[in-house]
Backbone and ligand atoms as CSV (ligand in chain L), in Angstrom:
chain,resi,resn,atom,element,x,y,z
A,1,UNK,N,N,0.837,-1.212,0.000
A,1,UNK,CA,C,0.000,0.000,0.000
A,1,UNK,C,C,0.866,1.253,0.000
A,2,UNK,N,N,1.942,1.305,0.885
A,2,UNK,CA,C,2.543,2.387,0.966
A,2,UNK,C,C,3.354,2.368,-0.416
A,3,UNK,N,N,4.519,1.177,-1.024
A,3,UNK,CA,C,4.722,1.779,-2.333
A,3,UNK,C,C,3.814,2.334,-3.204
A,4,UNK,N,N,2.800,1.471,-2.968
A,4,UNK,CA,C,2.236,1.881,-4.216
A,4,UNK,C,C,1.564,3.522,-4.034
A,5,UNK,N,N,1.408,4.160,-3.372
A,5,UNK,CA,C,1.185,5.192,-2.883
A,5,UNK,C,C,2.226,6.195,-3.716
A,6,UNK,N,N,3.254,5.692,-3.292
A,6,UNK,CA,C,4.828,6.176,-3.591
A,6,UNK,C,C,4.547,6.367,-4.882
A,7,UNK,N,N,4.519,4.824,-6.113
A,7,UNK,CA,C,4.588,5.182,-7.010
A,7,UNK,C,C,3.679,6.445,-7.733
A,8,UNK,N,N,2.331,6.192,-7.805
A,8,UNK,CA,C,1.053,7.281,-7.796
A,8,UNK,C,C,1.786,8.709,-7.481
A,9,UNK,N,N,2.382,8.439,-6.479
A,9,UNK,CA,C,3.180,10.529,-6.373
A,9,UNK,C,C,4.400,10.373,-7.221
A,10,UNK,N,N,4.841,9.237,-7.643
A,10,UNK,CA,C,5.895,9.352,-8.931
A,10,UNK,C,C,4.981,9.917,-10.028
A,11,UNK,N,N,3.937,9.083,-10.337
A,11,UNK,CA,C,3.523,9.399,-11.856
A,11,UNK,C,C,2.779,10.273,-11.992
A,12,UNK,N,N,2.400,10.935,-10.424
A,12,UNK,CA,C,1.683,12.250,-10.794
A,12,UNK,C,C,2.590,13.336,-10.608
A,13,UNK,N,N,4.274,13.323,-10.790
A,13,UNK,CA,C,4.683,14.560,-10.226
A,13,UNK,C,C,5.291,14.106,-11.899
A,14,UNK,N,N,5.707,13.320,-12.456
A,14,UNK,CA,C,6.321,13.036,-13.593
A,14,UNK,C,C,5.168,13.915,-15.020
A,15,UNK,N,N,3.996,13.218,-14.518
A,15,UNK,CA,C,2.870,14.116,-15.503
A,15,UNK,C,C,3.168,14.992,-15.177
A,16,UNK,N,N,2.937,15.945,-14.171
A,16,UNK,CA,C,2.675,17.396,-13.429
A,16,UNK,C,C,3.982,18.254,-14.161
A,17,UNK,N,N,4.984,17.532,-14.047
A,17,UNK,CA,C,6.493,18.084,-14.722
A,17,UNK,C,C,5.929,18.398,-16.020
A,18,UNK,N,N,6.072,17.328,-16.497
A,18,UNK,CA,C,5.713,16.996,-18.113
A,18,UNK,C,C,5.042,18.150,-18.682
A,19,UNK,N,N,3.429,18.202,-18.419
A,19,UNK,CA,C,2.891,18.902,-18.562
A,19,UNK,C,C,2.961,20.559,-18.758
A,20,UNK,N,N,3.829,20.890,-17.275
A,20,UNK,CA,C,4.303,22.155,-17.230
A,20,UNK,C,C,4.853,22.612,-18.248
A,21,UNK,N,N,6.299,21.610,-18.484
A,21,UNK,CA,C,7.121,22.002,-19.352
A,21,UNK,C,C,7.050,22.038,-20.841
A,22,UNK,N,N,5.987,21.495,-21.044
A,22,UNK,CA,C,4.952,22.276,-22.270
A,22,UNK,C,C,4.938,23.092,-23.049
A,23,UNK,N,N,4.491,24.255,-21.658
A,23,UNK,CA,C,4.265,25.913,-22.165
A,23,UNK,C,C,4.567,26.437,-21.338
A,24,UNK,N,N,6.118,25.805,-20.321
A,24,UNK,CA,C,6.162,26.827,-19.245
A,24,UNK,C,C,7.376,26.972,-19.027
A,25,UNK,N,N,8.404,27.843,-18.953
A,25,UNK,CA,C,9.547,27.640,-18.725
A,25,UNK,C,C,9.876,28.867,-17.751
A,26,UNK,N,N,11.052,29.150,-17.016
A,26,UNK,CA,C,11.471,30.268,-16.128
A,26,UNK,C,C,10.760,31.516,-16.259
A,27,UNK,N,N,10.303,31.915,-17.489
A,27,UNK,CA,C,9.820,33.460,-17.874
A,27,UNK,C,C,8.595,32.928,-17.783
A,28,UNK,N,N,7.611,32.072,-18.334
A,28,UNK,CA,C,6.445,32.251,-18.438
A,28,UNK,C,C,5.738,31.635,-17.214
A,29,UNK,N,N,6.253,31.415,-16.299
A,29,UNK,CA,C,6.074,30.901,-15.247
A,29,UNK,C,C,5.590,32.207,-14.239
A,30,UNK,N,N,6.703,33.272,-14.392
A,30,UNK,CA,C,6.765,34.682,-13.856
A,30,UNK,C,C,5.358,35.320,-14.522
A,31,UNK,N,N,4.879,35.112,-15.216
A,31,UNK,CA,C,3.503,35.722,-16.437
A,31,UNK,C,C,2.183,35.661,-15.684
A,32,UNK,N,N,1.645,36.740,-15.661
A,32,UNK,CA,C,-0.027,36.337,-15.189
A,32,UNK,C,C,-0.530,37.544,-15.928
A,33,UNK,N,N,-1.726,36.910,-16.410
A,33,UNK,CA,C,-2.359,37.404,-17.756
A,33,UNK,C,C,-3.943,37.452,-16.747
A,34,UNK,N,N,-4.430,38.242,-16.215
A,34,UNK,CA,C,-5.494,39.054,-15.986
A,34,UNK,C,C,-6.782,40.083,-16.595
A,35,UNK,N,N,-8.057,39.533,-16.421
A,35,UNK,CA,C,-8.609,40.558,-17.041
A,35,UNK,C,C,-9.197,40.190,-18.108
A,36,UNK,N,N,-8.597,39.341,-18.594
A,36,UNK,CA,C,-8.316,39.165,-20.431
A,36,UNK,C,C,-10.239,39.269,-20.888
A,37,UNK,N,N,-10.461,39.741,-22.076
A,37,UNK,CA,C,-11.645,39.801,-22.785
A,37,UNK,C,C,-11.607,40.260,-24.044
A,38,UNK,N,N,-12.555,39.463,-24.567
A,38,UNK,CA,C,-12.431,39.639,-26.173
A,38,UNK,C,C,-13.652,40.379,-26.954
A,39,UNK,N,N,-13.669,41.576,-27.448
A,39,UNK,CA,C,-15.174,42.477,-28.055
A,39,UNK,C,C,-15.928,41.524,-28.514
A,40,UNK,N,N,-17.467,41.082,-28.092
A,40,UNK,CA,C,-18.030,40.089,-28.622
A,40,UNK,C,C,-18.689,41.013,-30.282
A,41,UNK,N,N,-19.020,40.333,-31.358
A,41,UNK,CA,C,-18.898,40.933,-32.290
A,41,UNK,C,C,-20.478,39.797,-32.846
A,42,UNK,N,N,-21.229,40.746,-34.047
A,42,UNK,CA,C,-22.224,40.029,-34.488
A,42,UNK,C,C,-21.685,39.000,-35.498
A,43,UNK,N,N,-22.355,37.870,-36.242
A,43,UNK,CA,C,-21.619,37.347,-37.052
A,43,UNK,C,C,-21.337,37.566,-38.283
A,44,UNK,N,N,-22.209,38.442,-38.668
A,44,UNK,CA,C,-21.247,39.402,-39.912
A,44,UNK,C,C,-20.141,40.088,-39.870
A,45,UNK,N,N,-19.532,40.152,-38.632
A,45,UNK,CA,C,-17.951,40.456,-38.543
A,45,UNK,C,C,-16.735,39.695,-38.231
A,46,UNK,N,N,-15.640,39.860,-39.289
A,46,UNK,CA,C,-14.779,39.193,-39.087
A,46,UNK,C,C,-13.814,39.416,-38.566
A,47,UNK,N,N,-13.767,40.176,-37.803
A,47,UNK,CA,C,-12.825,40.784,-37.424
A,47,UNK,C,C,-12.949,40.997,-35.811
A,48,UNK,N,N,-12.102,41.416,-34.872
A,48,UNK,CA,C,-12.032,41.067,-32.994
A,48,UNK,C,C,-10.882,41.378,-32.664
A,49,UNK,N,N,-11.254,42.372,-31.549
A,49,UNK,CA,C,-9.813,42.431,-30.726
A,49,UNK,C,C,-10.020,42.053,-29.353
A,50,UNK,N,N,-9.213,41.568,-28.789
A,50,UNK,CA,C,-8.744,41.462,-27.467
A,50,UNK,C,C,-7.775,42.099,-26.819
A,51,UNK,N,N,-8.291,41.596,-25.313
A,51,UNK,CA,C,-7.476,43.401,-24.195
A,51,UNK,C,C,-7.482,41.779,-22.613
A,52,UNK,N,N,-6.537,42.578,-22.552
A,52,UNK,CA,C,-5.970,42.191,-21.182
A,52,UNK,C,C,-4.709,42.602,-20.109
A,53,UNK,N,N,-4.609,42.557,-19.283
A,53,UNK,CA,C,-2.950,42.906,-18.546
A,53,UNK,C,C,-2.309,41.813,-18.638
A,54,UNK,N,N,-1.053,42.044,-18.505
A,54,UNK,CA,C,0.249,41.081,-18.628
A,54,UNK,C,C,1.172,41.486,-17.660
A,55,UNK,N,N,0.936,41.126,-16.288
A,55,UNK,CA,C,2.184,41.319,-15.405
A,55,UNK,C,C,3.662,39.851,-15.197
A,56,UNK,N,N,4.345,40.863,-15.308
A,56,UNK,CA,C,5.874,40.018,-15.528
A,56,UNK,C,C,6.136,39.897,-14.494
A,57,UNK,N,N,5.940,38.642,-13.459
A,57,UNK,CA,C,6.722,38.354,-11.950
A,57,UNK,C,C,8.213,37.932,-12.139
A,58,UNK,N,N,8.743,38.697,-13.224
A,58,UNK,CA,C,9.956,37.272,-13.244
A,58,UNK,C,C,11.470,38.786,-13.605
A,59,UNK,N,N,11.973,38.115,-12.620
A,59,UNK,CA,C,13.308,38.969,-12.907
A,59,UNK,C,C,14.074,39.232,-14.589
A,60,UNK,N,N,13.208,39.009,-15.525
A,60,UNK,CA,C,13.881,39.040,-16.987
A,60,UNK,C,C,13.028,39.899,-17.148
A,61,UNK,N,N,13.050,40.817,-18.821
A,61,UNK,CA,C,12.420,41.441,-19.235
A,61,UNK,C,C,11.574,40.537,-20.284
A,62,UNK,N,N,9.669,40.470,-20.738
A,62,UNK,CA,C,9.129,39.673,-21.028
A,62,UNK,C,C,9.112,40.303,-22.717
A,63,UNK,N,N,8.786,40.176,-23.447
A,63,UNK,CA,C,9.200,40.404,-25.021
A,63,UNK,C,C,7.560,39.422,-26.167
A,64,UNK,N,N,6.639,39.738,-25.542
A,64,UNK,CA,C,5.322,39.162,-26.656
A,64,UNK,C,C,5.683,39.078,-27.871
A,65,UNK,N,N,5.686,38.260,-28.614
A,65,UNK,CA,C,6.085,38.493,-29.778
A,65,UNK,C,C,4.859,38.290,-31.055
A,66,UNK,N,N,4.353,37.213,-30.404
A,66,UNK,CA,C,3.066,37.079,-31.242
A,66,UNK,C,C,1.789,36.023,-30.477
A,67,UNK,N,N,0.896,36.268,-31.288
A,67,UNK,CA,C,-0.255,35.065,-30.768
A,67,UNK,C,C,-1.167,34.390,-31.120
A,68,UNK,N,N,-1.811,33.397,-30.777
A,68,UNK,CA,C,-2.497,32.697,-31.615
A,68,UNK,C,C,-3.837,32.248,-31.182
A,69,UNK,N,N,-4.689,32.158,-32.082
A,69,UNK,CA,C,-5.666,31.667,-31.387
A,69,UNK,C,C,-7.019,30.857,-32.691
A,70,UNK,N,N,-7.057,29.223,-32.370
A,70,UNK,CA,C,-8.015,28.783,-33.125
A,70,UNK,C,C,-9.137,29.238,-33.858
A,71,UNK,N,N,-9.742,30.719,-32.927
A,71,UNK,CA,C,-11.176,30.987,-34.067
A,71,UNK,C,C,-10.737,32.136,-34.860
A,72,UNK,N,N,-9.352,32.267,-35.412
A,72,UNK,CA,C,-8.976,33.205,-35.971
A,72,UNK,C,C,-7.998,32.685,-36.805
A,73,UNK,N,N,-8.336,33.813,-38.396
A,73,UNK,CA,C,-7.098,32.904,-39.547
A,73,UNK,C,C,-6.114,33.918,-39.358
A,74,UNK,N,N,-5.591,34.316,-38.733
A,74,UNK,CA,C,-5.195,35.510,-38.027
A,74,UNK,C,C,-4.793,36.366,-36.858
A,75,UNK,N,N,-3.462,36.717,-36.508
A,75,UNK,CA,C,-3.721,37.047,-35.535
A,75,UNK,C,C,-3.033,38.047,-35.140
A,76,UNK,N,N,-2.788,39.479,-34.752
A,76,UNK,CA,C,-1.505,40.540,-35.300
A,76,UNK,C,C,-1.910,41.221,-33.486
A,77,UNK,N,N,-0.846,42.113,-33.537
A,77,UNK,CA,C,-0.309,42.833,-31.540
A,77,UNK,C,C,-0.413,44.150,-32.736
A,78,UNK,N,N,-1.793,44.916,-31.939
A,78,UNK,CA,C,-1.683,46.377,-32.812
A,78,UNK,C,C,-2.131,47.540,-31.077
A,79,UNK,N,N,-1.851,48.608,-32.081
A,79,UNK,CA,C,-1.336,49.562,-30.792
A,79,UNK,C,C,-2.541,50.715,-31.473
A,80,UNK,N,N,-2.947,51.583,-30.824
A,80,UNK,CA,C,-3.699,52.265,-31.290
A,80,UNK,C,C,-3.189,53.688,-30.883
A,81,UNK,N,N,-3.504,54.689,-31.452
A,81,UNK,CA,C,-3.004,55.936,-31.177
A,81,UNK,C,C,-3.058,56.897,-32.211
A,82,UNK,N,N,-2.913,58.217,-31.696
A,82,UNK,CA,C,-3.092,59.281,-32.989
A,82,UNK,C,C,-1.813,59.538,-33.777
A,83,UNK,N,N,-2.284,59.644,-35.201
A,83,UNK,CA,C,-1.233,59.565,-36.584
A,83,UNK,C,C,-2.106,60.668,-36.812
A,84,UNK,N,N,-1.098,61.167,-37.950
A,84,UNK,CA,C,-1.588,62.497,-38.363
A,84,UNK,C,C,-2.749,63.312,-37.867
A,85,UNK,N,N,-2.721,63.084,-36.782
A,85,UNK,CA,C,-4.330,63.888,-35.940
A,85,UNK,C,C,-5.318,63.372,-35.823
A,86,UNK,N,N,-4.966,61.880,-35.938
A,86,UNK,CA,C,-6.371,60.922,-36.682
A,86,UNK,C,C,-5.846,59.652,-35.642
A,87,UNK,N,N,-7.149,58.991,-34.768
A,87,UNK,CA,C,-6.964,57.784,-33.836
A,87,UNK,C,C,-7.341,56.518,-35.150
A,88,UNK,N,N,-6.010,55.925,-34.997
A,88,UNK,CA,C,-5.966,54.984,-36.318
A,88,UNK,C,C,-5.288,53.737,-35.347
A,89,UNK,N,N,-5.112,52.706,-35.899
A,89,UNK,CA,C,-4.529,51.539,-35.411
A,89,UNK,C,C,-3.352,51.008,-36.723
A,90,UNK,N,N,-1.977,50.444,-35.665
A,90,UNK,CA,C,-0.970,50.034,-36.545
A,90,UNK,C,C,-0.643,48.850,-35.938
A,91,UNK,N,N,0.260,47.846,-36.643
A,91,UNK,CA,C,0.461,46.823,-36.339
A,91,UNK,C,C,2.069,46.918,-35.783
A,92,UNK,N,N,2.194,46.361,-34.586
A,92,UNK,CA,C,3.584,46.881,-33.801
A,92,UNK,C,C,4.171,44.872,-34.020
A,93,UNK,N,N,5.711,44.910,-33.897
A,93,UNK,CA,C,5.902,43.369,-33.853
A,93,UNK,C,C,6.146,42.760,-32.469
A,94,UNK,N,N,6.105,43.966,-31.576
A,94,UNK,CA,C,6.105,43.270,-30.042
A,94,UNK,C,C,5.796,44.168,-28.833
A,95,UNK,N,N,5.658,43.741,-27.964
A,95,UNK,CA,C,5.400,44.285,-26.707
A,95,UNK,C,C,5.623,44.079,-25.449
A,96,UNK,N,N,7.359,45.202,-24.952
A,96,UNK,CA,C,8.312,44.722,-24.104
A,96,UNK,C,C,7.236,44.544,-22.745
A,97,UNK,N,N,7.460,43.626,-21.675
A,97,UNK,CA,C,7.190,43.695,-20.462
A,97,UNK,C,C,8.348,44.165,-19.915
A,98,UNK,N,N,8.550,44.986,-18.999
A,98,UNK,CA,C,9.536,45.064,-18.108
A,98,UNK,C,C,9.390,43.928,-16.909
A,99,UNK,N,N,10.700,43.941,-16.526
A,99,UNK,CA,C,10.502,42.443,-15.031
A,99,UNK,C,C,9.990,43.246,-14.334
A,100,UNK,N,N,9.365,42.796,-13.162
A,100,UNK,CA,C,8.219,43.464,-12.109
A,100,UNK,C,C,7.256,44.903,-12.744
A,101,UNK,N,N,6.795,44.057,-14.010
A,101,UNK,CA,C,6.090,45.487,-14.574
A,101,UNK,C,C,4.951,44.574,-15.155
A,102,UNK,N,N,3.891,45.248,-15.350
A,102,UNK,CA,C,3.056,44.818,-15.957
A,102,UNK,C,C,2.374,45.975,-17.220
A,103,UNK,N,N,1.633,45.686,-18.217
A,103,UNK,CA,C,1.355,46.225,-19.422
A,103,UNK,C,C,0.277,45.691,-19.394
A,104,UNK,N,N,-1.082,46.788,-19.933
A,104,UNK,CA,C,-2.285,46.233,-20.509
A,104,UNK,C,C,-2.831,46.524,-21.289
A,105,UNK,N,N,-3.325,45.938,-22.444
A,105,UNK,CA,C,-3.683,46.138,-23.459
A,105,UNK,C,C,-5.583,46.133,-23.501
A,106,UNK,N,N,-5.659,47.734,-24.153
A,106,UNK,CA,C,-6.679,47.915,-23.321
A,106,UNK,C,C,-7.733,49.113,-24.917
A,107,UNK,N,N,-8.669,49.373,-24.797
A,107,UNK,CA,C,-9.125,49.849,-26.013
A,107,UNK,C,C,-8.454,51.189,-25.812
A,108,UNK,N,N,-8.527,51.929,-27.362
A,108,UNK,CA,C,-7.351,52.853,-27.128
A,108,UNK,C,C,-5.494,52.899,-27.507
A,109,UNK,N,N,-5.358,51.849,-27.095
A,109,UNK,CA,C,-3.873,51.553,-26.628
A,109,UNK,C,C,-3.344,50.027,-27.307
A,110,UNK,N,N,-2.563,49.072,-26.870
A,110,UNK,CA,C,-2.646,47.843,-27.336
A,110,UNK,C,C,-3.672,47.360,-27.706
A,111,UNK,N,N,-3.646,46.200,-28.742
A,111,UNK,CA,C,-4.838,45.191,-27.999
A,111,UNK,C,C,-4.496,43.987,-29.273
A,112,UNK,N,N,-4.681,42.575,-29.023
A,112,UNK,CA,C,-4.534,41.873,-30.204
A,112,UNK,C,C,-5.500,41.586,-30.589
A,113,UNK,N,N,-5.442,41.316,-32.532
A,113,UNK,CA,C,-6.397,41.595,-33.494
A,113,UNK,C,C,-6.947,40.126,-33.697
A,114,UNK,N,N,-8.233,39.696,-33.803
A,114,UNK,CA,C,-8.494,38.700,-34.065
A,114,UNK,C,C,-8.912,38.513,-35.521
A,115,UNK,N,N,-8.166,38.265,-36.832
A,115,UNK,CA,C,-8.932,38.297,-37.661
A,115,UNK,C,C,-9.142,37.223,-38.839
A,116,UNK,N,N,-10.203,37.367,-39.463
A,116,UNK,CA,C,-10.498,36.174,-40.316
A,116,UNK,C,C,-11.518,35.270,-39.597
A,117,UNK,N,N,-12.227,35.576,-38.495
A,117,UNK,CA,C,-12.693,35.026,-37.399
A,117,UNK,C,C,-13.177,33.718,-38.250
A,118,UNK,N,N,-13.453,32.254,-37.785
A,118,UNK,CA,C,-13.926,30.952,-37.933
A,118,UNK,C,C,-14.956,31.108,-37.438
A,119,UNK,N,N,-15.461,31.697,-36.274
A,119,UNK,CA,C,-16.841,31.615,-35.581
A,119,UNK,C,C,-17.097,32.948,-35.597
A,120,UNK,N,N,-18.562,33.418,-35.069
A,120,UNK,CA,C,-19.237,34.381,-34.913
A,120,UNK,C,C,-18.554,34.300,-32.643
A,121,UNK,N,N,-18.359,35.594,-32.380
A,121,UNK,CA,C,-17.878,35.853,-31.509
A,121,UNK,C,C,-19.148,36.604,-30.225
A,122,UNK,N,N,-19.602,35.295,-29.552
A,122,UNK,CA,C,-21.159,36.200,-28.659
A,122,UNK,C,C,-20.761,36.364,-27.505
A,123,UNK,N,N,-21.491,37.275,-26.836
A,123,UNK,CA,C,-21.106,37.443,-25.157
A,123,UNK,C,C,-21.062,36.154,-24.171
A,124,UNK,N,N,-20.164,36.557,-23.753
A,124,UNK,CA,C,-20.142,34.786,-23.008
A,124,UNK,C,C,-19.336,33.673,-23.084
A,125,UNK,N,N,-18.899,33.512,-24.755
A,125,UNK,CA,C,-17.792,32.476,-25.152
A,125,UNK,C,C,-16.153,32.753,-24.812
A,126,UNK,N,N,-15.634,31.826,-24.269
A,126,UNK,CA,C,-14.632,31.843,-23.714
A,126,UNK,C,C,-13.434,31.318,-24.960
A,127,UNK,N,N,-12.859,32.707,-25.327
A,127,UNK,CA,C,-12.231,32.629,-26.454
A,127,UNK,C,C,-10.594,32.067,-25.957
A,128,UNK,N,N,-9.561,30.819,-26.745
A,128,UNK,CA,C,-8.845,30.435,-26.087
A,128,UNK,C,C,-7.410,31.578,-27.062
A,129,UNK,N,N,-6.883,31.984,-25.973
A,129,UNK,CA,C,-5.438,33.009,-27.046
A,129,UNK,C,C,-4.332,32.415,-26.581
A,130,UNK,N,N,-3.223,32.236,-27.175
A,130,UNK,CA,C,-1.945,31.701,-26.907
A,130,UNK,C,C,-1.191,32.781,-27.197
A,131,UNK,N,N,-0.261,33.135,-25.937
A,131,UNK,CA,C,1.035,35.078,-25.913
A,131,UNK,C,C,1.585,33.432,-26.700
A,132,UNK,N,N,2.734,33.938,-27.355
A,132,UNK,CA,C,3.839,33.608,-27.701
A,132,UNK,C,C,5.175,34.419,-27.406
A,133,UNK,N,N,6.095,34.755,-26.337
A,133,UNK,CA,C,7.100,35.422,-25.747
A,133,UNK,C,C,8.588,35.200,-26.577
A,134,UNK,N,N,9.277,35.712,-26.960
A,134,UNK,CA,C,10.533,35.697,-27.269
A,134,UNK,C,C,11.611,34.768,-27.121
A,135,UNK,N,N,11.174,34.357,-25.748
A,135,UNK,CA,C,12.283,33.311,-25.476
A,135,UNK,C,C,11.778,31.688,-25.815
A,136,UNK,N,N,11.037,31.602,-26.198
A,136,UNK,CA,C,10.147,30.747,-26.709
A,136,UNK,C,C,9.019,30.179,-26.115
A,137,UNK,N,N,8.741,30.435,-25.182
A,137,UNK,CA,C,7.899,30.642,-24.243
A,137,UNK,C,C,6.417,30.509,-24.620
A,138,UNK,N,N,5.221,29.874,-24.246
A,138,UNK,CA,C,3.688,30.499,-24.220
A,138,UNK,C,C,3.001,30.653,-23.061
A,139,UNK,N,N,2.129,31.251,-23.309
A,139,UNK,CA,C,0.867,31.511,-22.156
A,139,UNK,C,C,-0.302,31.154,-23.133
A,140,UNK,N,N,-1.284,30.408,-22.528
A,140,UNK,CA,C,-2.264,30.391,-23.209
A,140,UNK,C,C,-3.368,30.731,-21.791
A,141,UNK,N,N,-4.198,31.584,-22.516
A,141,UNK,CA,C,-5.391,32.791,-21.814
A,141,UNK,C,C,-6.286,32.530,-22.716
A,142,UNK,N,N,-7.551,32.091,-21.128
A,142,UNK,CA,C,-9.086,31.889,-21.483
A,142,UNK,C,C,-9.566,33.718,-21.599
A,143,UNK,N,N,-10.374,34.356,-22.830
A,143,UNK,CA,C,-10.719,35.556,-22.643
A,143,UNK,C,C,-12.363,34.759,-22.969
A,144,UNK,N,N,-13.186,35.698,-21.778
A,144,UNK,CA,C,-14.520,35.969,-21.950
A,144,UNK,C,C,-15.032,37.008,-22.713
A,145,UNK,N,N,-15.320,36.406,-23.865
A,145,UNK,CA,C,-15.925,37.744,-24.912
A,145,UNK,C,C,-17.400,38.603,-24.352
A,146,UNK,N,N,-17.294,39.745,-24.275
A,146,UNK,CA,C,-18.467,40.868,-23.823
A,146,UNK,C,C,-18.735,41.646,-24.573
A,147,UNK,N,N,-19.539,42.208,-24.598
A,147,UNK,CA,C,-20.248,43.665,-24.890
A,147,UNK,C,C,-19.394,44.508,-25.207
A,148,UNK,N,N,-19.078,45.629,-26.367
A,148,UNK,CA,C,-18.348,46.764,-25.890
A,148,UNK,C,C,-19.002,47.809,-24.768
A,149,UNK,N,N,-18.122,48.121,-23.873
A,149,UNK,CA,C,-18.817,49.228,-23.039
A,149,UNK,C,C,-19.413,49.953,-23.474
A,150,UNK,N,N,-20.228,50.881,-23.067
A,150,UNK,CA,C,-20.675,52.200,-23.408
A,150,UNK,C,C,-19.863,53.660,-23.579
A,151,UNK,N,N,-18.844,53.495,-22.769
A,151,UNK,CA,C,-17.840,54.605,-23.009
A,151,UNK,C,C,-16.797,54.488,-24.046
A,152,UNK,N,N,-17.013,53.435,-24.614
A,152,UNK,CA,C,-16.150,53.075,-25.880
A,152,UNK,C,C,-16.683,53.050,-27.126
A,153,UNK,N,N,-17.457,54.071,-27.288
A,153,UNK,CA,C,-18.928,53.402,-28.320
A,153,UNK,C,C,-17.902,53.455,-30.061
A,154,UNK,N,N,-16.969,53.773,-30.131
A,154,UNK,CA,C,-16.257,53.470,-31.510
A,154,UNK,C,C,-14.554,53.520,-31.270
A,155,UNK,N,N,-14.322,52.384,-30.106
A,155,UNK,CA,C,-13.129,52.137,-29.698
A,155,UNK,C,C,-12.301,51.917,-31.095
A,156,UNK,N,N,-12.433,51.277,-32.280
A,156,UNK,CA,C,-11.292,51.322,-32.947
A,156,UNK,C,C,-11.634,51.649,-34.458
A,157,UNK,N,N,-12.091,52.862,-34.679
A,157,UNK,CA,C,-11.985,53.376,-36.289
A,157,UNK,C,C,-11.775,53.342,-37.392
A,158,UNK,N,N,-10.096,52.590,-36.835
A,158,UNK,CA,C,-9.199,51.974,-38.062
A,158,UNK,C,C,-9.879,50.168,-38.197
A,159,UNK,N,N,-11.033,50.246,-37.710
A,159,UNK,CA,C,-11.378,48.826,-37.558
A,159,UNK,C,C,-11.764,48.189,-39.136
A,160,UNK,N,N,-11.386,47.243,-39.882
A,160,UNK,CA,C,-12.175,47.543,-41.327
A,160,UNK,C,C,-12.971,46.029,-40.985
A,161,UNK,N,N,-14.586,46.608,-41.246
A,161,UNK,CA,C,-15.372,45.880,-40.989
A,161,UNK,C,C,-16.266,45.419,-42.035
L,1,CU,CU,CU,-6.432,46.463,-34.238
């Protein structure tokens, strides 16, 4: 009884390893992805962004590089902000974390693009996104798609819908 006990905490710390080391290594371990939500959108649109924070617990600097996500043929890190006097959106190729810093990508400002969408995107569905980090690293983040707020009533302009 007692080995076998033993073994059982072998093969569940051997999975448990396993598993981790997956999608998890020194940096992404330090990662907590908070918040996360994705604009729920009608299904005549193909197009979606997502917003969330990204705090870096980890003594390195964190480096997003890209991301992915199944209901999208598509997937780009765009930054929003005023160009020629005009709130437009551009496509940036990354987005430094500082160590003990966190960044959020938020309407306005960051946010990643969902596009080419596979599904129609409703309030409620728990959209799955994978960070992809620099060092080779992932995070994969459940976002709950919602409503746009009300104080955002034409958060992204440059949106082509
Ligand atoms: Cu965008």
């Amino acid at each position: 009884m007692k080995i076998r006990n033993l073994l059982c905490f072998a093969v569940f710390t051997v999975m448990f390893l396993g598993g981790a080391y997956a999608y998890a290594d020194d940096l992404s371990k330090g990662i907590l992805v908070s918040d996360a939500w994705v604009q729920a959108m009608p299904p005549s649109q193909t197009t979606t962004a997502a917003y969330m924070t990204i705090t870096n617990n980890s003594t390195r600097e964190a480096v997003l590089v890209s991301a992915s996500s199944d209901i999208a043929g598509a997937v780009e890190i765009h930054q929003m902000g005023e160009m020629n006097g005009m709130m437009d959106m551009a496509m940036v190729s990354n987005i430094h974390i500082p160590a003990w810093a966190k960044v959020t990508l938020q309407p306005g400002g960051f946010h990643i693009m969902l596009i080419n969408l596979k599904k129609s995107v409703n309030k409620g569905d728990i959209i799955p996104i994978t960070l992809h980090f620099q060092d080779g690293s992932a995070v994969i983040v459940s976002a709950q798609a919602k409503l746009q707020q009300a104080e955002e009533p034409s958060g992204m302009p440059g949106m082509k819908m």
